[in-house]
PDB file of N, CA, C and O in Angstrom:
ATOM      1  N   UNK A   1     179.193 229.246-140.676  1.00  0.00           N
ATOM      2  CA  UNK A   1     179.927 228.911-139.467  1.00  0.00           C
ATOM      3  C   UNK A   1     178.939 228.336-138.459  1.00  0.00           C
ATOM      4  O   UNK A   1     177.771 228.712-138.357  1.00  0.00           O
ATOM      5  N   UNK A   2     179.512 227.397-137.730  1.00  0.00           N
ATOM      6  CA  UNK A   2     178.237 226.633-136.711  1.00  0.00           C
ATOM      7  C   UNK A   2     178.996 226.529-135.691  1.00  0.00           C
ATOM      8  O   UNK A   2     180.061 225.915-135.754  1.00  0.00           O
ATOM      9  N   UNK A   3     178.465 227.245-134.344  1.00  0.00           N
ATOM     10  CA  UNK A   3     178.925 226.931-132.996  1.00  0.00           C
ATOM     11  C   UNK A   3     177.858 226.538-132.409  1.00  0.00           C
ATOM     12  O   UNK A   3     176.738 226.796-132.848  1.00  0.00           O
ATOM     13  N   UNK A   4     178.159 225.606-130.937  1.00  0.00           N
ATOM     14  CA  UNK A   4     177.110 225.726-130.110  1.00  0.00           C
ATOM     15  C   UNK A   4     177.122 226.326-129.313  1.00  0.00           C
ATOM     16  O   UNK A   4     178.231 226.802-129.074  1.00  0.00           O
ATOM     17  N   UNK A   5     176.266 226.629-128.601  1.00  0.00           N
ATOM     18  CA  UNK A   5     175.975 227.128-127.699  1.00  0.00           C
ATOM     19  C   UNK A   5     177.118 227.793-126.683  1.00  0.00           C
ATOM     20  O   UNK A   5     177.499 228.963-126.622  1.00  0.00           O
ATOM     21  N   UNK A   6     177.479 226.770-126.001  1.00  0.00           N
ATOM     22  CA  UNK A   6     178.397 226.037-124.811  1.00  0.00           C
ATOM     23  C   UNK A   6     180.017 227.027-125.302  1.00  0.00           C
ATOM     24  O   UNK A   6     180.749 227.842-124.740  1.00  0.00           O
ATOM     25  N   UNK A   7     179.953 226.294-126.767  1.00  0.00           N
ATOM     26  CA  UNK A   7     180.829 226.993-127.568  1.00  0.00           C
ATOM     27  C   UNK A   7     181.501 228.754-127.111  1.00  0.00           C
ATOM     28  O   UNK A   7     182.472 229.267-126.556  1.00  0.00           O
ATOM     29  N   UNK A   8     180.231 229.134-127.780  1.00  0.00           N
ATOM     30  CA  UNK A   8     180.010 230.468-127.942  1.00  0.00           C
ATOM     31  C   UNK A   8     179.951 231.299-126.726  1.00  0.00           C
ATOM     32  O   UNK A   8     180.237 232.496-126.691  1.00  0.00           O
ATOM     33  N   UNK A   9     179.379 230.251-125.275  1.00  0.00           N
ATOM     34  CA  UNK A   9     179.651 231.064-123.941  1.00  0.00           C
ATOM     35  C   UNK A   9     180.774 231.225-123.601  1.00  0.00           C
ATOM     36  O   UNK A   9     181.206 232.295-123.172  1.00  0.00           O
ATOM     37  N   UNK A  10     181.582 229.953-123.766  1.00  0.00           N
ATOM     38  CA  UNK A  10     182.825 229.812-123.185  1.00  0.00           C
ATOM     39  C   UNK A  10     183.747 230.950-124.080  1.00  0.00           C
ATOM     40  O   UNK A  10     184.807 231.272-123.544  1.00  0.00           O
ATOM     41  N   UNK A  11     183.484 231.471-125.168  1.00  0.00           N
ATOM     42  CA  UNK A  11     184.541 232.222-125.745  1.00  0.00           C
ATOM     43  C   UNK A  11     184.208 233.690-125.658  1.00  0.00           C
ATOM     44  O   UNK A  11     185.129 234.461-125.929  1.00  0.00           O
ATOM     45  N   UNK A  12     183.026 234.208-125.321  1.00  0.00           N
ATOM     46  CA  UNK A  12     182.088 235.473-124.628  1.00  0.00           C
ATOM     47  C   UNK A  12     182.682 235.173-123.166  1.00  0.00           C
ATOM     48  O   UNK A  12     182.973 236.146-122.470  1.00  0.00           O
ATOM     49  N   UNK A  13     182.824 234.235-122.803  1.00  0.00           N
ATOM     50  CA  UNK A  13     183.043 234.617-120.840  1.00  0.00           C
ATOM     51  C   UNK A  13     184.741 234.778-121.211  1.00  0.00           C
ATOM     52  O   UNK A  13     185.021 235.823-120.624  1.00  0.00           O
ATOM     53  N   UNK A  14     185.893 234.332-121.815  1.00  0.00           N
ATOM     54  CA  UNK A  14     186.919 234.329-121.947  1.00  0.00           C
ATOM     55  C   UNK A  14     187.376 235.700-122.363  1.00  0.00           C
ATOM     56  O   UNK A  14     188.305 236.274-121.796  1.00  0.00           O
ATOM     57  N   UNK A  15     186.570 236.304-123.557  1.00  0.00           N
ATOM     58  CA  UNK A  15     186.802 237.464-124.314  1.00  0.00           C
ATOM     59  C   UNK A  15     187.064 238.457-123.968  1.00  0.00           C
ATOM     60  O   UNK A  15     188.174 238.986-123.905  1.00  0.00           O
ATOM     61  N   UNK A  16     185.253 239.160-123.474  1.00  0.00           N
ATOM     62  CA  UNK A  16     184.572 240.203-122.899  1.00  0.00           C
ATOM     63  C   UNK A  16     185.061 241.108-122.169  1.00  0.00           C
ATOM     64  O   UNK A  16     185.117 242.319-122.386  1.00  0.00           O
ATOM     65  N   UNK A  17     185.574 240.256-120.914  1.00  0.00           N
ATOM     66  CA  UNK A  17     185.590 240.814-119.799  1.00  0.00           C
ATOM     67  C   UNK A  17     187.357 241.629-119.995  1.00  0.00           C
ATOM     68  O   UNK A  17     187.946 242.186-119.068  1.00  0.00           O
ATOM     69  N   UNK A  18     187.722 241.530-120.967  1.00  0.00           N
ATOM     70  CA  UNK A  18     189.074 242.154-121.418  1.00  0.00           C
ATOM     71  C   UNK A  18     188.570 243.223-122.418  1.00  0.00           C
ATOM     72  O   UNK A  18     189.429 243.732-123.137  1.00  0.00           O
ATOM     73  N   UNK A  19     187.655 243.511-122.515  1.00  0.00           N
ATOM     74  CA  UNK A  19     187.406 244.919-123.858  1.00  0.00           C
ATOM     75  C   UNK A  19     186.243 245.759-123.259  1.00  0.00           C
ATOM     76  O   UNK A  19     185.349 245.502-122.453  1.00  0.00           O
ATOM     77  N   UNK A  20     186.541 246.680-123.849  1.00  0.00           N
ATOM     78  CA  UNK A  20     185.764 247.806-123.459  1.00  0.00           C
ATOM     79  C   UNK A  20     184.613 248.074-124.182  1.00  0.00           C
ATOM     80  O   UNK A  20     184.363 247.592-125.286  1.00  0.00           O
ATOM     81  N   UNK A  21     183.848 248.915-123.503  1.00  0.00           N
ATOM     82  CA  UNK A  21     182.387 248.906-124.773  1.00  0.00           C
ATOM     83  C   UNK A  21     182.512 249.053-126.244  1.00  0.00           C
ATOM     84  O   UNK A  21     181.647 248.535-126.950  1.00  0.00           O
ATOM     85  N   UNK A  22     183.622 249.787-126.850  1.00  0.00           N
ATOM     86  CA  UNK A  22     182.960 249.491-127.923  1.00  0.00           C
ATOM     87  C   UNK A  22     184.012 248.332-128.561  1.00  0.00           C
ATOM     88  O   UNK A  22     184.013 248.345-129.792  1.00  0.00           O
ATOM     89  N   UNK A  23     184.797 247.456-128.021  1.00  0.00           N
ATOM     90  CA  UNK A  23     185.257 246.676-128.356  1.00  0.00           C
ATOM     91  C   UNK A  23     184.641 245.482-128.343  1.00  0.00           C
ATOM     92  O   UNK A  23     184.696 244.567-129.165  1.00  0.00           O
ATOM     93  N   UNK A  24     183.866 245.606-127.021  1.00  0.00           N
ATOM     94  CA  UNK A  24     182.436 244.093-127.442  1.00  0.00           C
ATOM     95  C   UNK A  24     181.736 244.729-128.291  1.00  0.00           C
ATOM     96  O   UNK A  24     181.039 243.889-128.860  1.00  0.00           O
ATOM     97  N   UNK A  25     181.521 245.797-128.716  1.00  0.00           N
ATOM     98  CA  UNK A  25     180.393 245.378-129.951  1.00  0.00           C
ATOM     99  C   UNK A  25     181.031 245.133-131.479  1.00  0.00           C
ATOM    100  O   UNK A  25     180.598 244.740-132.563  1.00  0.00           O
ATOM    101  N   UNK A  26     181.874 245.436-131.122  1.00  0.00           N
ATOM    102  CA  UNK A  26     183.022 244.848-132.571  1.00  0.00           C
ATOM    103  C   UNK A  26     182.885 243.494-132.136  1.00  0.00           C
ATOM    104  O   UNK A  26     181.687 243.242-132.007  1.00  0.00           O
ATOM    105  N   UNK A  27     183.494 242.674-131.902  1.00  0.00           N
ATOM    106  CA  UNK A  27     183.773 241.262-131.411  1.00  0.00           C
ATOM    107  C   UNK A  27     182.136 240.727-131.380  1.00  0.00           C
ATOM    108  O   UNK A  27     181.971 239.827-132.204  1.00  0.00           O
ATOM    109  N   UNK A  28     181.008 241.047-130.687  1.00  0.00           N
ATOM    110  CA  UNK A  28     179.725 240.809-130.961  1.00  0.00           C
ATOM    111  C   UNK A  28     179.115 240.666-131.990  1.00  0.00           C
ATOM    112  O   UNK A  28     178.495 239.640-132.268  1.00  0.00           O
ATOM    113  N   UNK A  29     179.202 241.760-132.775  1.00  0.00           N
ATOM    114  CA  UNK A  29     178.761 242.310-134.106  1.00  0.00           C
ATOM    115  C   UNK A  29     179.779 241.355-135.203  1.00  0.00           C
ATOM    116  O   UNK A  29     179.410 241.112-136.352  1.00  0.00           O
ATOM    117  N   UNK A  30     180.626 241.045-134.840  1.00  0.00           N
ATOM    118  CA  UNK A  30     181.770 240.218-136.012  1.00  0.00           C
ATOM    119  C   UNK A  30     181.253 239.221-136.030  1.00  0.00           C
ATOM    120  O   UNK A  30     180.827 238.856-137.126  1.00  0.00           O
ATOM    121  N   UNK A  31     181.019 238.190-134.661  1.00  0.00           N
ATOM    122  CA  UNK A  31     180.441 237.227-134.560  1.00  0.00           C
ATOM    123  C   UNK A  31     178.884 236.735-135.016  1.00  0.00           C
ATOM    124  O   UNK A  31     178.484 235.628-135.375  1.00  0.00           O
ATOM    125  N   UNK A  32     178.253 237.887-134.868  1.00  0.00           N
ATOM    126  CA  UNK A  32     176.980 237.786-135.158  1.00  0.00           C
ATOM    127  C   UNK A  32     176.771 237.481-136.947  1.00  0.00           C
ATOM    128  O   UNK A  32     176.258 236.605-137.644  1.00  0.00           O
ATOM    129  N   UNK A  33     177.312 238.436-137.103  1.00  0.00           N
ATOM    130  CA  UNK A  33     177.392 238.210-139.008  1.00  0.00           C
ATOM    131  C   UNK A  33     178.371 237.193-139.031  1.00  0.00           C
ATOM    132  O   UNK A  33     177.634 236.244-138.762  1.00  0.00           O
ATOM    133  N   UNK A  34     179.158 236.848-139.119  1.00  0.00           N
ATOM    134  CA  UNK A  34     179.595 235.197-138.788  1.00  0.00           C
ATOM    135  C   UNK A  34     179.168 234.391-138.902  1.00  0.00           C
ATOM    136  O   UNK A  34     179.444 233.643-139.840  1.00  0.00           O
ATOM    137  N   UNK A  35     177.997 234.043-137.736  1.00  0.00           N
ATOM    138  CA  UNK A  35     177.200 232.949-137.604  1.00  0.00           C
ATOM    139  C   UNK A  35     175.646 233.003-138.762  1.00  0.00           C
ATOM    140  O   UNK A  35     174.848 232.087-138.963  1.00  0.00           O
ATOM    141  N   UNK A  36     175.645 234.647-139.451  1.00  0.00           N
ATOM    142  CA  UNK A  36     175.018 234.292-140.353  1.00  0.00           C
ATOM    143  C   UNK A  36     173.393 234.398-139.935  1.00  0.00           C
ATOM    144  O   UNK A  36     173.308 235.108-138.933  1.00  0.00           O
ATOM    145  N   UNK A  37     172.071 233.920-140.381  1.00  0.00           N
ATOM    146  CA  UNK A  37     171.418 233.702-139.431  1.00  0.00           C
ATOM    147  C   UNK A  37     170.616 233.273-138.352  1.00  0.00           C
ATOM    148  O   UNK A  37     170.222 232.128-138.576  1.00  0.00           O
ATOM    149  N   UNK A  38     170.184 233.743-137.203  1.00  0.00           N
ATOM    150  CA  UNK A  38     170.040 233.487-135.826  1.00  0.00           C
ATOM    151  C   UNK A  38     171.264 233.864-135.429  1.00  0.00           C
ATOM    152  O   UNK A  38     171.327 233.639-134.221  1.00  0.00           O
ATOM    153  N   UNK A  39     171.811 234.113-135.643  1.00  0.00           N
ATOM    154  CA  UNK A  39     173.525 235.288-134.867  1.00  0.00           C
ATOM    155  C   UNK A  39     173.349 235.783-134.132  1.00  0.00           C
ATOM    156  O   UNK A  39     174.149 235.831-133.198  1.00  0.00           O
ATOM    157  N   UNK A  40     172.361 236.342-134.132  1.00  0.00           N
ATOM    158  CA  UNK A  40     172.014 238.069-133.510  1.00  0.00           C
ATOM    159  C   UNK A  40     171.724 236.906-131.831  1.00  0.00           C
ATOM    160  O   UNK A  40     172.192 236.952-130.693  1.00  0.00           O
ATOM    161  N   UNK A  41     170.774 236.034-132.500  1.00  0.00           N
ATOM    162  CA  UNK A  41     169.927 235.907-131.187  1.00  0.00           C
ATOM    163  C   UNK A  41     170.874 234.932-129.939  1.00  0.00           C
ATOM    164  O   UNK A  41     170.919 234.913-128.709  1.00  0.00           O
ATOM    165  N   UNK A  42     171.653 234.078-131.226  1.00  0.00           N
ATOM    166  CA  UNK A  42     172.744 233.218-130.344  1.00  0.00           C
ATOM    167  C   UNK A  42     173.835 233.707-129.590  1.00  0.00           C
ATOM    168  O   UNK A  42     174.256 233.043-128.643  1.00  0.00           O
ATOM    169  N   UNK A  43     174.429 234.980-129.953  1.00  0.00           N
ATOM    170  CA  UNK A  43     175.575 235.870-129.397  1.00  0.00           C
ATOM    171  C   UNK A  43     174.915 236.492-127.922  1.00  0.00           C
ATOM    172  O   UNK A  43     175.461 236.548-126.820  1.00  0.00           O
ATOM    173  N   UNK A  44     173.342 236.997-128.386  1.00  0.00           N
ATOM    174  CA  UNK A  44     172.901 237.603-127.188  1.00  0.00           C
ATOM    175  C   UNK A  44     172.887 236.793-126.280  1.00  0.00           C
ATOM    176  O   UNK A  44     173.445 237.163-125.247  1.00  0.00           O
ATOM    177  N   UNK A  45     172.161 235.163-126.294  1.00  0.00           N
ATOM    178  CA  UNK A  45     172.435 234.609-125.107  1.00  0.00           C
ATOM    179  C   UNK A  45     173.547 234.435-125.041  1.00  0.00           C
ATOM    180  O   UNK A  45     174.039 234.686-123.941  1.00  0.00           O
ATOM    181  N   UNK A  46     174.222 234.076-125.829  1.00  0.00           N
ATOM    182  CA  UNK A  46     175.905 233.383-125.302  1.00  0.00           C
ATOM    183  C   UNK A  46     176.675 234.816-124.497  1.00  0.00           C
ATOM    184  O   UNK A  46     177.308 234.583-123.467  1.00  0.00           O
ATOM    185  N   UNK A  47     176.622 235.723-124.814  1.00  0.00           N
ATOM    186  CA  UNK A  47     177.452 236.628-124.689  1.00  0.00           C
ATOM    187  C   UNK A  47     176.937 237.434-123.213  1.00  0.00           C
ATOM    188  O   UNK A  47     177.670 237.945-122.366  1.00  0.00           O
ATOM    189  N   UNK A  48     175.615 237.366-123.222  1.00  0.00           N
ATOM    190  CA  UNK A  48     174.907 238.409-122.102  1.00  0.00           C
ATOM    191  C   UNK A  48     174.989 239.158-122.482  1.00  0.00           C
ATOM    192  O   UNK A  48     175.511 239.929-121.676  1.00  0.00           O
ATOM    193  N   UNK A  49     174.750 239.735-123.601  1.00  0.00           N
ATOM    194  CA  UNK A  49     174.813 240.983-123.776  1.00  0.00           C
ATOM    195  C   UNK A  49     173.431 241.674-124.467  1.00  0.00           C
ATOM    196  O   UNK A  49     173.185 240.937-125.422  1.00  0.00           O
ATOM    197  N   UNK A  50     172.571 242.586-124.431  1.00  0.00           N
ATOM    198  CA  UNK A  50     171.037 242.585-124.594  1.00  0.00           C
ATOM    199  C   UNK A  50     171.236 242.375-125.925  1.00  0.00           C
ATOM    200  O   UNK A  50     172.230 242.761-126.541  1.00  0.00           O
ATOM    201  N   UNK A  51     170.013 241.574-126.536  1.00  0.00           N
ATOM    202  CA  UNK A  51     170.069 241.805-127.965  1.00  0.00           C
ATOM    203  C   UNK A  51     170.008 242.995-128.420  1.00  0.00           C
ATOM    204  O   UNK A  51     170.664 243.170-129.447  1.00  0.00           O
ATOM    205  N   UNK A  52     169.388 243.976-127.972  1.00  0.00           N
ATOM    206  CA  UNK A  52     169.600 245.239-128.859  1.00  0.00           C
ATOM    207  C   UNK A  52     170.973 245.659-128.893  1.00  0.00           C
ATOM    208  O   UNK A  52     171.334 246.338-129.855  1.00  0.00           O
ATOM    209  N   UNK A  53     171.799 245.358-127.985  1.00  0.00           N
ATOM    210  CA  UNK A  53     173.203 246.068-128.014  1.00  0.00           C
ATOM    211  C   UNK A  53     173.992 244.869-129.919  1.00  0.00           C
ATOM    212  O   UNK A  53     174.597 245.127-130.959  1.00  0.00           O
ATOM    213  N   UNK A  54     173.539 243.955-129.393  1.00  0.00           N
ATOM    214  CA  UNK A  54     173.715 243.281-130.551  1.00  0.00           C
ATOM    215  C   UNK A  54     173.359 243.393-132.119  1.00  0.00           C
ATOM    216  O   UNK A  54     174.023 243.271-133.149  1.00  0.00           O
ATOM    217  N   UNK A  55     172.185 243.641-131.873  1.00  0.00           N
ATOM    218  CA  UNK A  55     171.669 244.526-133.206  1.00  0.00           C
ATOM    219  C   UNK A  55     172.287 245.210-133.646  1.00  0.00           C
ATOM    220  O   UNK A  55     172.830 245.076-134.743  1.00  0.00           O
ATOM    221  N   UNK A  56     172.399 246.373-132.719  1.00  0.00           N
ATOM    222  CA  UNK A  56     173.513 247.833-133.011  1.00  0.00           C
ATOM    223  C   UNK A  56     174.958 247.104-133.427  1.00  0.00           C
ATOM    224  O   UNK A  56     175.407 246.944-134.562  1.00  0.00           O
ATOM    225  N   UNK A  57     175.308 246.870-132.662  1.00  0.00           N
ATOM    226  CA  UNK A  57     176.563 245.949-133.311  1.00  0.00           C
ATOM    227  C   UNK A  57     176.975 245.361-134.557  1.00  0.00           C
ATOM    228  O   UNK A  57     178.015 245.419-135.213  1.00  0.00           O
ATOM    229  N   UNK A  58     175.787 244.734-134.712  1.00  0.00           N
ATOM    230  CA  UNK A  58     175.690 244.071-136.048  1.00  0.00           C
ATOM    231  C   UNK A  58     175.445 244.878-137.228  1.00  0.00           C
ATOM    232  O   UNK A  58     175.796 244.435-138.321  1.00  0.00           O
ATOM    233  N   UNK A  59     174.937 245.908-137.143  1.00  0.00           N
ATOM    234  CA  UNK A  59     174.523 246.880-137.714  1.00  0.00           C
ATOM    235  C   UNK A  59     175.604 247.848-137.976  1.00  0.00           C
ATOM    236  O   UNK A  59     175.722 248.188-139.154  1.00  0.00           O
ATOM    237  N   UNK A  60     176.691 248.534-136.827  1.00  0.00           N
ATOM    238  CA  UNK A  60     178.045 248.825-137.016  1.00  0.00           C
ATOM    239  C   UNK A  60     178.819 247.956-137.901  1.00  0.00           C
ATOM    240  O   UNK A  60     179.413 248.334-138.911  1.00  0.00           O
ATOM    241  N   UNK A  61     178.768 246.744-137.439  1.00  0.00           N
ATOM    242  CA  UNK A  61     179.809 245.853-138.883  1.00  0.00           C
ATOM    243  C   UNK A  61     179.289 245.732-139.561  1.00  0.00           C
ATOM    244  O   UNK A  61     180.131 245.356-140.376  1.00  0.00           O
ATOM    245  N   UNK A  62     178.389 245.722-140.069  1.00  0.00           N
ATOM    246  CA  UNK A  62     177.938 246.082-141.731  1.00  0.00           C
ATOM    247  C   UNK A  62     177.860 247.055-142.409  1.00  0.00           C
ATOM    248  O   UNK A  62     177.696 247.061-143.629  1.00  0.00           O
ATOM    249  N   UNK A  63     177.985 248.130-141.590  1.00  0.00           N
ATOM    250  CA  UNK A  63     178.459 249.893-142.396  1.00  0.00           C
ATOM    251  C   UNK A  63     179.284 249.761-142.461  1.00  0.00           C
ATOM    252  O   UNK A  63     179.799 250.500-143.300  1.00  0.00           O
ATOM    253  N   UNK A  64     180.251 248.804-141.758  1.00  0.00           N
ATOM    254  CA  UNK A  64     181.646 249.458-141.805  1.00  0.00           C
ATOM    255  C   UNK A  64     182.753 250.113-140.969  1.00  0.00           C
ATOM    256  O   UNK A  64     183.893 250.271-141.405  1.00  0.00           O
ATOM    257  N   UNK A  65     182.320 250.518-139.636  1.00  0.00           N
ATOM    258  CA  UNK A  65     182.612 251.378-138.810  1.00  0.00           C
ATOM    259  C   UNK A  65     184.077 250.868-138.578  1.00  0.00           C
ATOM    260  O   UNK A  65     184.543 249.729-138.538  1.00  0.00           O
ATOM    261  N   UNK A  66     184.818 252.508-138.394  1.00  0.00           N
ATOM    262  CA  UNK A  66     186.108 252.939-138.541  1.00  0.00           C
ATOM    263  C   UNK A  66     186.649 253.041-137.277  1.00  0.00           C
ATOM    264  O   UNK A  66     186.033 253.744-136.475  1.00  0.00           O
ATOM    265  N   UNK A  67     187.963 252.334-136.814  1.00  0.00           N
ATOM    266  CA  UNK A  67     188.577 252.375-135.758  1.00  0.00           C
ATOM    267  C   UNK A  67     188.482 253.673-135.416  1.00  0.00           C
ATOM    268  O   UNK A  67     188.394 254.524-136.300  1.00  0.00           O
ATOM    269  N   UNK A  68     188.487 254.054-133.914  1.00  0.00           N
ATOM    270  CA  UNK A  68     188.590 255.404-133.506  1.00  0.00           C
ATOM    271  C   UNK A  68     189.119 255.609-131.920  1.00  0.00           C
ATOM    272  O   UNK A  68     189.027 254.727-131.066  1.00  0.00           O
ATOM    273  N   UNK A  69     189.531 256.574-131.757  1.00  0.00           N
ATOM    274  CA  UNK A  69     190.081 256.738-129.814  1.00  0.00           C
ATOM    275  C   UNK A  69     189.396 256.827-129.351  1.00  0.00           C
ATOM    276  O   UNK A  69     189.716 256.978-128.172  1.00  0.00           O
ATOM    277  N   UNK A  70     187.642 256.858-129.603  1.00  0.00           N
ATOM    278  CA  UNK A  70     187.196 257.574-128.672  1.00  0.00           C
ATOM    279  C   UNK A  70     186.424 256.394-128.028  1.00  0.00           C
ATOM    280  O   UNK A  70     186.784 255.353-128.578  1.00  0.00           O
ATOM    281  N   UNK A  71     185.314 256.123-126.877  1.00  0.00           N
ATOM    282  CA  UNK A  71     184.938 255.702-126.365  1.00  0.00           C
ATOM    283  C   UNK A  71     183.631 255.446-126.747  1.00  0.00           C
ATOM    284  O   UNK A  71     183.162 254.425-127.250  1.00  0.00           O
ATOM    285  N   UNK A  72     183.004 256.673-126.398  1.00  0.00           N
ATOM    286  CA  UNK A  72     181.893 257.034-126.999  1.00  0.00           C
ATOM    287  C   UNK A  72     181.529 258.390-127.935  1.00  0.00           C
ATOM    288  O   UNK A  72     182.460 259.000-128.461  1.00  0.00           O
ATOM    289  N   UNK A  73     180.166 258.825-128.117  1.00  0.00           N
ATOM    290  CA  UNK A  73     180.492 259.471-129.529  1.00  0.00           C
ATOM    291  C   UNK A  73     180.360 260.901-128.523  1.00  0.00           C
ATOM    292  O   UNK A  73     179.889 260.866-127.386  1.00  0.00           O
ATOM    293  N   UNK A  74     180.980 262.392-129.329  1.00  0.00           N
ATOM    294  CA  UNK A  74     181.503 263.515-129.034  1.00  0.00           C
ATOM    295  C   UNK A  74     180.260 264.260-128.254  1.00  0.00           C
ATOM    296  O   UNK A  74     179.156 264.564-128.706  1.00  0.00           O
ATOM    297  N   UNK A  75     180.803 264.455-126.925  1.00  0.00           N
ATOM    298  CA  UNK A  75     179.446 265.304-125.846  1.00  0.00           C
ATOM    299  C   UNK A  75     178.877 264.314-124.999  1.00  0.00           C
ATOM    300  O   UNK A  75     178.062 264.818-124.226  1.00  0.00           O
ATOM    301  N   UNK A  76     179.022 263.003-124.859  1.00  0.00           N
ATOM    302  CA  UNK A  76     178.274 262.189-124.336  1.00  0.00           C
ATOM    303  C   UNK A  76     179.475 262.227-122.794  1.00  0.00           C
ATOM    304  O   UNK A  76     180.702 262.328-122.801  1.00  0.00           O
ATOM    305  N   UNK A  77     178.735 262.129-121.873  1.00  0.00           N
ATOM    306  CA  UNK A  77     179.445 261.535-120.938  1.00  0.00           C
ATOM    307  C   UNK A  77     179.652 262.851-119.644  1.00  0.00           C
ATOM    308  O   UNK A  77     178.814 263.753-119.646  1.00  0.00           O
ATOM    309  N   UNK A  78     180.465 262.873-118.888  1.00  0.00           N
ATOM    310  CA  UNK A  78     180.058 264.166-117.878  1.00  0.00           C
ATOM    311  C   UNK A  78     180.991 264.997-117.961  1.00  0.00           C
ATOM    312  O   UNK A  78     182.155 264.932-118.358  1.00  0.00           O
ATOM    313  N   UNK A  79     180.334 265.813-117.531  1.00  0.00           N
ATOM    314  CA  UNK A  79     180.820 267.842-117.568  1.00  0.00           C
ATOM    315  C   UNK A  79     182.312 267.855-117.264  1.00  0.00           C
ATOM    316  O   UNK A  79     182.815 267.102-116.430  1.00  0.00           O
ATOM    317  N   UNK A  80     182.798 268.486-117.771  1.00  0.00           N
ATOM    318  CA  UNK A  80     184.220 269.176-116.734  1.00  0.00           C
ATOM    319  C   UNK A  80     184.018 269.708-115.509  1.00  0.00           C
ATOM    320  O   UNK A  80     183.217 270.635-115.391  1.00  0.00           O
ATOM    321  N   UNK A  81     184.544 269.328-114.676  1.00  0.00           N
ATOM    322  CA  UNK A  81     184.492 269.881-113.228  1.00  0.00           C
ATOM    323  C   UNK A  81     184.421 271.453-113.268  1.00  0.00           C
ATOM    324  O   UNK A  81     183.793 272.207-112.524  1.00  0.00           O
ATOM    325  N   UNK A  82     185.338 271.778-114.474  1.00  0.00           N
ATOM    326  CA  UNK A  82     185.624 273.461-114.032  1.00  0.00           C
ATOM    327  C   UNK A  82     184.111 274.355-114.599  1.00  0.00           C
ATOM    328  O   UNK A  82     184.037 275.582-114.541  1.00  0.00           O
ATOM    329  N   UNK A  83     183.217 273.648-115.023  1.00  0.00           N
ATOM    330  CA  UNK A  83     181.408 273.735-115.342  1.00  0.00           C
ATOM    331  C   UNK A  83     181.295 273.650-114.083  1.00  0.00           C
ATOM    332  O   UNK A  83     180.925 274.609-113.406  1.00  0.00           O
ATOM    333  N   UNK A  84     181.603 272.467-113.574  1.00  0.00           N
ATOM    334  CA  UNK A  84     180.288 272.257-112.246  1.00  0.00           C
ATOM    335  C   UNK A  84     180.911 273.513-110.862  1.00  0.00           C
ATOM    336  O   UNK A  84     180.283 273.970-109.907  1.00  0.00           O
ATOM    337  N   UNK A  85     181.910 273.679-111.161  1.00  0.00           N
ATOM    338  CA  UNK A  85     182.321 274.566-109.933  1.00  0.00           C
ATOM    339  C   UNK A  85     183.097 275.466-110.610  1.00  0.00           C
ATOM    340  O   UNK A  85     184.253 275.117-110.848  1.00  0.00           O
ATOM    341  N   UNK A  86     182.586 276.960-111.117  1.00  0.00           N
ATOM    342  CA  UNK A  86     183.675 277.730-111.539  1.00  0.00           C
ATOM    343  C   UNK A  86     184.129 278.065-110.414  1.00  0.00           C
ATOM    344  O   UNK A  86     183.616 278.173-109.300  1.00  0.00           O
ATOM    345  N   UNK A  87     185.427 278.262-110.929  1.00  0.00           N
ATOM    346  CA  UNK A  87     186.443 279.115-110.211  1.00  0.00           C
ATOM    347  C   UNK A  87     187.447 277.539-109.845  1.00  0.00           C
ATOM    348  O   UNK A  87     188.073 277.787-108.815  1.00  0.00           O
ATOM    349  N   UNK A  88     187.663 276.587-110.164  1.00  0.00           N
ATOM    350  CA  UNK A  88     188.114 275.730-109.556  1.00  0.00           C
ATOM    351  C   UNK A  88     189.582 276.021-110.408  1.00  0.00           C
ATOM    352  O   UNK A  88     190.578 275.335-110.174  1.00  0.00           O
TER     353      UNK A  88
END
C-alpha cells in the first residue's frame, strides 16, 4: 500500500480526534502494518502520535488483540473516592 504523506495527515487529522485511546492505536497500528515497511515511522509523523505509541500499536495488531470495554488495563487509573475519604 503507498500513501503520501499529505495523504496520511489528512486522514489522521479527520479520524483521531473521534476515538479514544485505545481506538487510535487500533487504527494506528492497522495502518502501520498496512503500509508495510517505514509504517511505523510514516503514521508517527502523519498521525502525531509518538512513535513509541506506534510501535505498541503495531505490536498489538500483530498479536492479535481482542476487542474489549475497557479503556485501559485492570487497576490503572484513580482511586474510588470512598478510599480517598472514608466515610463518604
Amino acid at each position: 500500500m503507498e500513501a503520501s504523506g499529505d495523504e496520511l495527515s489528512k486522514f489522521f487529522g479527520t479520524v483521531l480526534p473521534h476515538l479514544n485511546e485505545v481506538q487510535r492505536r487500533v487504527v494506528a497500528g492497522t495502518m502501520a502494518v498496512a503500509l508495510g515497511r517505514g509504517g511505523k515511522t510514516a503514521v508517527a509523523e502523519a498521525s502525531g502520535l509518538s512513535r513509541n505509541t506506534v510501535v505498541k500499536a503495531h505490536g498489538e495488531v500483530e498479536a492479535g488483540m481482542e476487542p474489549s470495554g475497557r479503556l485501559r488495563q485492570p487497576g490503572v487509573g484513580d482511586r474510588p473516592a470512598m478510599y480517598k475519604q472514608p466515610g463518604l
